[in-house]
C-alpha positions in Angstrom: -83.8 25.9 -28.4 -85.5 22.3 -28.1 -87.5 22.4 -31.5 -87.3 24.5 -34.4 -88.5 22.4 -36.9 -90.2 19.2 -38.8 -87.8 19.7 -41.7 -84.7 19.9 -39.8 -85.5 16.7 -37.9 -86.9 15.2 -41.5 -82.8 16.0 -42.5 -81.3 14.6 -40.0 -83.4 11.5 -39.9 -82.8 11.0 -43.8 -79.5 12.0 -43.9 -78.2 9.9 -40.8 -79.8 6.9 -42.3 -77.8 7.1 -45.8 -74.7 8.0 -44.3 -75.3 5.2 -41.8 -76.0 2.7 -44.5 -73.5 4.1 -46.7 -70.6 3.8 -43.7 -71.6 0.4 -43.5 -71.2 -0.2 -47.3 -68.3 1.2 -47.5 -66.5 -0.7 -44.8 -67.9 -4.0 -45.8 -66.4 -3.5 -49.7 -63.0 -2.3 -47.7 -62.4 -5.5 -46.0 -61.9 -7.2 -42.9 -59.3 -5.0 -42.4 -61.2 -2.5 -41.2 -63.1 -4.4 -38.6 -59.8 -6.0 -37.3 -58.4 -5.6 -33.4 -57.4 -2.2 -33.2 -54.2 -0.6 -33.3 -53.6 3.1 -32.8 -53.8 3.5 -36.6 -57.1 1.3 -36.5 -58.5 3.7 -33.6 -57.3 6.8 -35.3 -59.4 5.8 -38.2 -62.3 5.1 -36.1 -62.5 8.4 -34.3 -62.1 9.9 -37.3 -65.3 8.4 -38.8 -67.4 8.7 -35.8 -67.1 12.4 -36.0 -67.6 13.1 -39.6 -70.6 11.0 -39.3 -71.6 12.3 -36.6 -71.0 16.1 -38.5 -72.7 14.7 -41.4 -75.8 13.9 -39.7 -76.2 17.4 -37.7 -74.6 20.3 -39.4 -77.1 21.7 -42.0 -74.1 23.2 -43.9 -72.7 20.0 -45.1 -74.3 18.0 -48.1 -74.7 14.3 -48.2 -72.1 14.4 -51.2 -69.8 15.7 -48.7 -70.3 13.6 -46.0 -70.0 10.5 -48.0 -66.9 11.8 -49.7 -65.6 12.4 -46.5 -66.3 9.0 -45.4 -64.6 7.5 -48.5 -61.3 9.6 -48.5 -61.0 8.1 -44.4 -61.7 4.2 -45.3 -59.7 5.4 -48.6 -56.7 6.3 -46.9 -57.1 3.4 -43.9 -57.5 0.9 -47.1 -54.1 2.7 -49.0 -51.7 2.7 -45.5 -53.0 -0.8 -44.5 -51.7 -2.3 -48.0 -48.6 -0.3 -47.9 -48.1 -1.6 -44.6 -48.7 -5.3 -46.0 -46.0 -4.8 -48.9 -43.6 -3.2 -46.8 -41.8 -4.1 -43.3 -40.5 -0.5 -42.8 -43.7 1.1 -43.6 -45.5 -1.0 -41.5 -43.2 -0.4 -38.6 -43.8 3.5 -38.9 -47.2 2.8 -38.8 -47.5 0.0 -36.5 -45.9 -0.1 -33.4 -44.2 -3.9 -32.9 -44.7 -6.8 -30.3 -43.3 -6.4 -27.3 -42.2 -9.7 -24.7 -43.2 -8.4 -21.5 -42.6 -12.1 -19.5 -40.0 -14.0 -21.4 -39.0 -17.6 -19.6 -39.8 -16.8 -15.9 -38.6 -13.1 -16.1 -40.6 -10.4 -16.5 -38.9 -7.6 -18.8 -39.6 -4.8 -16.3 -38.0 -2.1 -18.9 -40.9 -3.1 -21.5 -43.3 -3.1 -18.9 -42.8 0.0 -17.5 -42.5 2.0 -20.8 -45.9 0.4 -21.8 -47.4 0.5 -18.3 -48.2 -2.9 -17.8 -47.8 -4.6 -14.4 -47.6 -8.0 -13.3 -51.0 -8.1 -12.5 -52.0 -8.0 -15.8 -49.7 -10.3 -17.0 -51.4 -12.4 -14.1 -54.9 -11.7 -15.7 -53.8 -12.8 -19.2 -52.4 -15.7 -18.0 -55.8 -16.8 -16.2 -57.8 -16.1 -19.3 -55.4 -18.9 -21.2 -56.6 -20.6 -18.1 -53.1 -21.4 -16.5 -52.9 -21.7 -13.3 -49.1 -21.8 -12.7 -46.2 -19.0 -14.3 -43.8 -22.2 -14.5 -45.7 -23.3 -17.4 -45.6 -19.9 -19.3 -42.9 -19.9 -21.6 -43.8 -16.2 -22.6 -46.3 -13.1 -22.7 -46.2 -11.0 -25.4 -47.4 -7.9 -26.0 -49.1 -7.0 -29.2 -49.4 -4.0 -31.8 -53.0 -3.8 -30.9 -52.6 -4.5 -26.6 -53.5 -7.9 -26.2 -51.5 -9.9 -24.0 -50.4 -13.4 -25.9 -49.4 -16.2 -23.6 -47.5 -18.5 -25.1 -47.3 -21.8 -23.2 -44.1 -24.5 -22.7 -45.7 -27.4 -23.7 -47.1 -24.7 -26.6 -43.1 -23.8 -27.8 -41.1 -26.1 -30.1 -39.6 -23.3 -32.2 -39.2 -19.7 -30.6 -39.2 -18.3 -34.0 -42.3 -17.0 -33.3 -40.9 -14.5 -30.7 -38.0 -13.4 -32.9 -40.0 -10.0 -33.9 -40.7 -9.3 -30.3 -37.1 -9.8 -29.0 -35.2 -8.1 -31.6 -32.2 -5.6 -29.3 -34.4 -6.7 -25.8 -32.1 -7.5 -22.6 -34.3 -9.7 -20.5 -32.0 -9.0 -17.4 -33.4 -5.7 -17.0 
């Protein structure tokens, strides 16, 4: 129960360091991508990863060979979606969820917010990490694919065409 042998720690100590350095090769040659700000695609991915490594590295019945193919079918597929998402808006739409204006020109969007369960204190905490000190000088916050809150300041705005992916069918009177 808490030893049965050299050999089987010898395994997982070799085995967890190739996969280990083997994961690592394999995201570096897959690109930033990979390492970006996650989105639930991004964190799907992830999750998926951790546990097949962490499979690899402790179950006896699966093979190095395995473990690595495993590894490379994941960043494989996360590589494949992620340039079908950059060649094509309605792919990346069913794969990416959009950005969302949450505060739009002093109103907050109270329908957005409350769908994404985001309350004005966070919108508040956003807007002190820009280091604002005063919601007349936000000219919007913007909720993104992968949950950041982006404040966009007045003095920041000369063109709104920016937001125009965020306010596509939005009523900000809600």
């Amino acid at each position: 129960m808490f030893f049965s042998s050299w050999n089987d720690l010898l395994r997982i100590v070799i085995i967890g360091v190739l996969s280990y350095l083997s994961l690592i090769l394999m995201v570096r040659i897959s690109g930033k991508r990979t390492l970006s700000k996650m989105n639930a695609f991004d964190f799907t991915v992830s999750v998926a990863v951790g546990s097949s490594f962490s499979t690899v590295i402790l179950n006896k019945d699966i093979t190095l060979a395995e473990g690595l193919t495993a590894f490379l079918v994941l960043i494989g597929m996360q590589y494949l979606l992620a340039w079908c998402a950059s060649r094509s808006r309605r792919f990346r739409r069913v794969l990416q969820s959009s950005p969302e204006l949450v505060y739009y020109q002093g109103q907050y969007v109270n329908r957005i917010m409350k769908k994404n369960r985001i309350d004005e204190h966070d919108i508040y905490q956003s807007v002190r990490s820009e280091g604002v000190t005063n919601m007349n000088e936000v000219y919007a916050v913007v909720l993104e694919p992968n949950g950041k809150l982006s404040v966009l300041q007045n003095a920041e705005v000369e063109d709104n065409s920016i937001l125009e992916e965020a306010k596509p069918g939005h009523s900000f009177s809600e």
